[in-house]
C-alpha positions in Angstrom: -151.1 166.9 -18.4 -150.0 169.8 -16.8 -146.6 171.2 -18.0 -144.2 173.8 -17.8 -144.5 177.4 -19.2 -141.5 178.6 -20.2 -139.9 181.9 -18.9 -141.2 185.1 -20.6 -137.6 186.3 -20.7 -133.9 184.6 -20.4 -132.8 183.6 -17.1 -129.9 186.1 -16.9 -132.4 189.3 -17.7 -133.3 189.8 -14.2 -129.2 190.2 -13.4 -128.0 191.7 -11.0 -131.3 191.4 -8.8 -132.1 188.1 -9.5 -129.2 185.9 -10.8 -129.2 183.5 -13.6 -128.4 180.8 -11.3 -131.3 180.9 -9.4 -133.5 181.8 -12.1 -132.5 178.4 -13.3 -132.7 176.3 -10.4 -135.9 177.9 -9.4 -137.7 177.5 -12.9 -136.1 174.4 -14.6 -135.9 172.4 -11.0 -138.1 173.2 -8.5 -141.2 174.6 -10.8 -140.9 171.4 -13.1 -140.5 169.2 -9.9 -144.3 170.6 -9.0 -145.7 170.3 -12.5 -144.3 166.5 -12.4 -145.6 165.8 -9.0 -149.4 167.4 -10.1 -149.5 165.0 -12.9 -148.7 162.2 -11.0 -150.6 163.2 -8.4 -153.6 163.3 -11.1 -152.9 160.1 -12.9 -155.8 158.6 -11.8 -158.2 161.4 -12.3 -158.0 162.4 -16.1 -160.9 165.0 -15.4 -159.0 166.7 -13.0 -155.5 167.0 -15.3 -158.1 168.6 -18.3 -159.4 171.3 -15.7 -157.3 174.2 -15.4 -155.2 174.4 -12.2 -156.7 177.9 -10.8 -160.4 176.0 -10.7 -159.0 173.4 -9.6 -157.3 175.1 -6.5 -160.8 177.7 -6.0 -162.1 173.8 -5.8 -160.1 171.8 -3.2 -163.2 171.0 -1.0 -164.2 168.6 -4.1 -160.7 167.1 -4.4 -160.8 163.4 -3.0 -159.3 163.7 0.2 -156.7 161.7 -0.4 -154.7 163.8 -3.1 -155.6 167.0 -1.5 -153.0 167.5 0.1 -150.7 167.0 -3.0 -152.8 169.3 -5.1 -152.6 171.8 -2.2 -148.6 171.5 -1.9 -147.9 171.0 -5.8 -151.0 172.7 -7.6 -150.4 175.2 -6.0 -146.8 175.6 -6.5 -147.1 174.9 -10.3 -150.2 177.8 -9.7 -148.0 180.3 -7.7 -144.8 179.8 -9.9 -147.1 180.2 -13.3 -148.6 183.4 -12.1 -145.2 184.9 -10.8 -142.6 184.6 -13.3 -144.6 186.7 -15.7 -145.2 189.3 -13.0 -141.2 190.3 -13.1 -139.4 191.9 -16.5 -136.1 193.8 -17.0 -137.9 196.8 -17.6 -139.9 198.0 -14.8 -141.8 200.9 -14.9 -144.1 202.3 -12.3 -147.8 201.7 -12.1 -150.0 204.2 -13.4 -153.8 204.2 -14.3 -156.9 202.8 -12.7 -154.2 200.1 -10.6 -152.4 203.4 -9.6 -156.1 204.8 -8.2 -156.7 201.8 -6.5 -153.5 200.9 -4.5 -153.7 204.7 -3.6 -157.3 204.3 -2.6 -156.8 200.9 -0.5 -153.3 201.5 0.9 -152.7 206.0 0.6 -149.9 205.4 -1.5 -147.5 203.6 -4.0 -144.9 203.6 -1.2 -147.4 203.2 1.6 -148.2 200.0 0.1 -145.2 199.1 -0.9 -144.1 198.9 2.6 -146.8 197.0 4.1 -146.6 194.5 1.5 -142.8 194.2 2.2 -143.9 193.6 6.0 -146.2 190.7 5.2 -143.2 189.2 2.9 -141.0 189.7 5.8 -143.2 188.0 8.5 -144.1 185.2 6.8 -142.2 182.9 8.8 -140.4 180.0 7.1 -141.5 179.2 3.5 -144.6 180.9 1.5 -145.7 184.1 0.3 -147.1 187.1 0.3 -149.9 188.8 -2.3 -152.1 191.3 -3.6 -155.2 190.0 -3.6 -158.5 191.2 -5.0 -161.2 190.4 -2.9 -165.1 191.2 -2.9 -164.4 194.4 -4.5 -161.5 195.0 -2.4 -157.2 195.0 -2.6 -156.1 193.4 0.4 -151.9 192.3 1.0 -151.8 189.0 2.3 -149.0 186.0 3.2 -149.8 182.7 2.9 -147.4 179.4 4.2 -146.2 177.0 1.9 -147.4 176.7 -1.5 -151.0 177.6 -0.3 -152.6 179.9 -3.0 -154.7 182.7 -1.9 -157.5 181.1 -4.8 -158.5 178.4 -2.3 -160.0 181.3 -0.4 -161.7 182.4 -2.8 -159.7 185.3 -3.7 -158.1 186.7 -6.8 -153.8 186.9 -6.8 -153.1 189.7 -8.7 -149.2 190.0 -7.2 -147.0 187.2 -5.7 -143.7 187.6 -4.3 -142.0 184.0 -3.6 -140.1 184.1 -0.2 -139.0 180.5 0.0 -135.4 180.3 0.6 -134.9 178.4 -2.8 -135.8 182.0 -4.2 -133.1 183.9 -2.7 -130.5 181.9 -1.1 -127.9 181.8 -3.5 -127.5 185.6 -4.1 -128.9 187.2 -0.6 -128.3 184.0 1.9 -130.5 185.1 4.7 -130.7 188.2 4.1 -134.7 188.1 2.8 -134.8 191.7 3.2 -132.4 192.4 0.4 -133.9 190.2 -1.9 -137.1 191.8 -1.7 -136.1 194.9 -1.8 -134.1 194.3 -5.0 -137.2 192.7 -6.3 -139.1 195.8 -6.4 -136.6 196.8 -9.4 -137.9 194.0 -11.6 -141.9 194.1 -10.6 -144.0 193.8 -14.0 -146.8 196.6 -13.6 -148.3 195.9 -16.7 -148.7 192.3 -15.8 -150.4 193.4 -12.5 -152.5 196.1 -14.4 -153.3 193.6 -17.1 -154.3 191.2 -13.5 -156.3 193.5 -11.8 -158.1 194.4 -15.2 -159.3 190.9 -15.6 -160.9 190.8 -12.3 
């Protein structure tokens, strides 16, 4: 069974640029209403609830065709949540190193890419997100719709920013532009170092 991780900080740390609120909502009810869904979605496949979720996903041309769909919507959602609360912290600090070198060599700059990445976050129309993907040797910024992980493309998240309203709503309304740039203050560069290292 498929359950849970629990926050790597409290849900007040991110304050004030992500409240406690919806740090709460976000994690304890719409994150454990995916993991629940998986599992029931997989109740009838024990193989498949023993195999972890990111093969799974980098897999969903051999998922029977008629739970794909689920494990697109809540695999993915249990996959995308998993990978992103880890990727914010209370104490930012820039990137530095061989991640540093590579965003400058892919994108010309920290703030360079900063901005094109907030431009696929801000044109992802309705619900989904938008990445840092590794790919065939490559950093590439990408959106995706829904819960639709970039790992059933075959390539690697290594940064995730959730722009479903659920994410936002409460502090910044519709003001998506705000919350993102207010996210920037809490980005975990070590966890995207430590990301791009295991590639």
């Amino acid at each position: 069974m498929f359950t849970l991780p629990d926050l790597p900080y409290s849900s007040s740390a991110l304050e004030p640029y992500i409240d406690t609120q919806t740090m709460e909502i976000h994690h304890g009810k719409h994150h454990a209403a995916y993991v629940k869904n998986l599992n029931d979605a997989l109740s009838s496949y024990p193989d498949l609830l023993q195999t972890p979720i990111e093969t799974v996903l980098s897999r969903l041309n051999q998922i029977p065709e008629n739970i794909r769909q689920k494990i697109t919507n809540h695999g993915g959602g249990h996959s995308n949540h998993s990978l992103f609360w880890p990727l914010m912290t209370p104490k930012s600090a820039p990137p530095a190193g061989a991640l540093l070198d590579a965003i400058d060599s892919f994108f010309g700059s920290l703030d360079q890419f900063q901005e094109k990445f907030t431009a696929a976050a801000m044109g992802r129309f309705g619900s989904g997100w938008a990445w840092l993907v590794a790919a065939s040797g490559k950093l590439e910024i990408m959106d995706t719709p829904n819960q639709d992980t970039p790992l059933s493309q075959g390539k690697i998240p290594l940064l995730g920013l959730d722009v479903w309203e659920h994410a936002y709503y409460l502090k910044y309304q519709n003001r998506r532009n705000d919350y993102i740039s207010a996210w920037w203050h809490v980005v975990n560069w070590d966890q995207v170092a430590a990301n791009f290292q295991a590639v």
